[in-house]
Residue, then its C-alpha position, 0 to 999 in steps of 0.5 A: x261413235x261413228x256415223x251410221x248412215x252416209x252423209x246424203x241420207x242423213x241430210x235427206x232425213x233431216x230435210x223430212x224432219x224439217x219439211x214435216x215440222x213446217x207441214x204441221x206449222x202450217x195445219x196449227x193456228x198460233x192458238x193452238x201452237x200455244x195451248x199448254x199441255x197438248x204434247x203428249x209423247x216423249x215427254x218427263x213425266x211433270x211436263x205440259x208442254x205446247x208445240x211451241x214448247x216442242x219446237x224450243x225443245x227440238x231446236x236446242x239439239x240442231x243449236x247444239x249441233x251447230x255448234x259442236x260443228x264449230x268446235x270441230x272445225x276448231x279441234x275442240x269438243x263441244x260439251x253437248x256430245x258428253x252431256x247428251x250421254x249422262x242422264x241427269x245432263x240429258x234431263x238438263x238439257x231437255x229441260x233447259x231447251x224450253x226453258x231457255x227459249x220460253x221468253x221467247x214468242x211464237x214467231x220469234x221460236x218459229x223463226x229461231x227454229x227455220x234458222x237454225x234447221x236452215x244452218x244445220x242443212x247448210x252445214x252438212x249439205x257443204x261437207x264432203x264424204x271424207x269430212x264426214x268420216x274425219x277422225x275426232x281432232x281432239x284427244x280421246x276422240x279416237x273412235x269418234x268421225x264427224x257424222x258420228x258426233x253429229x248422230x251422238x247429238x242428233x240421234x239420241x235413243x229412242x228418235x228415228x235417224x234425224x227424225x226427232x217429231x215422231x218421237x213428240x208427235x208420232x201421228x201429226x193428224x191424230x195431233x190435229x184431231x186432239x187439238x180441234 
């Protein structure tokens, strides 16, 4: 896959989705950010998730980013651009992003998420166009550049470019008003 978008905008649109997350933090009381089952978009069809859940959820795909980045820069393949691609491993992972951080307290997720959304702008805001367009390092990569994988990871059907909320949460203040 290669990147759809330069390099710039998509790291504009990652810094909205960011600034958007932190927007709701703001509004929610930690009460709220907890209370089961108030997520109701985007969803499998058994999940009761909280926006706490939500931000485990959105946070496994900027780790995962993070990480094949890495691998990258190594020449590997990281095993999430496959993954994200099968179903059953899509379902997986979807599942085991809450899972994985569901010991986890609300400050601890919240601080996991700054984190991690904080690397992943560095990361891209440090790359050149012409890394961006880089060809795949590993065999069978050929059709594949940087900003490709990163969207392969990022940009799953059906999320806005580098926007994954709207998909969770497609009208913050009609959220509020649902929670008040």
């Amino acid at each position: 896959m290669r990147a759809t978008v330069e390099r710039a905008e998509a790291l504009r649109l990652l810094k909205v989705e960011h600034q958007a997350v932190e927007a709701l933090v703001a509004e929610l009381s930690d009460e709220e950010m907890t209370r089961g089952d108030t997520i109701q978009h985007g969803l499998y069809y058994d999940q009761e998730c909280s926006f706490k859940d939500l931000l485990a959820h959105l946070v496994c795909y900027e780790v995962y980013t993070v990480e094949a980045l890495g691998e990258w820069r190594a020449g590997k393949k990281h095993w999430a651009i496959d993954a994200v691609k099968e179903p059953r491993r899509g379902r997986e992972i979807h599942y085991g992003g809450i899972d994985e951080r569901a010991h986890l307290s609300l400050r601890e997720q919240l601080d996991e998420y700054r984190q991690t959304g904080g690397a992943l702008e560095a990361a891209i805001s440090a790359l050149s166009e012409a890394d961006w367009r880089m060809a795949a390092p590993w065999k069978g990569g050929r059709g594949t550049d940087l900003g490709g994988m990163i969207e392969g990871i990022m940009v799953l059907p059906p999320r806005p470019m580098y926007r994954h909320l709207p998909v969770h949460v497609p009208d913050a203040r009609a959220y509020i008003r649902s929670l008040r």
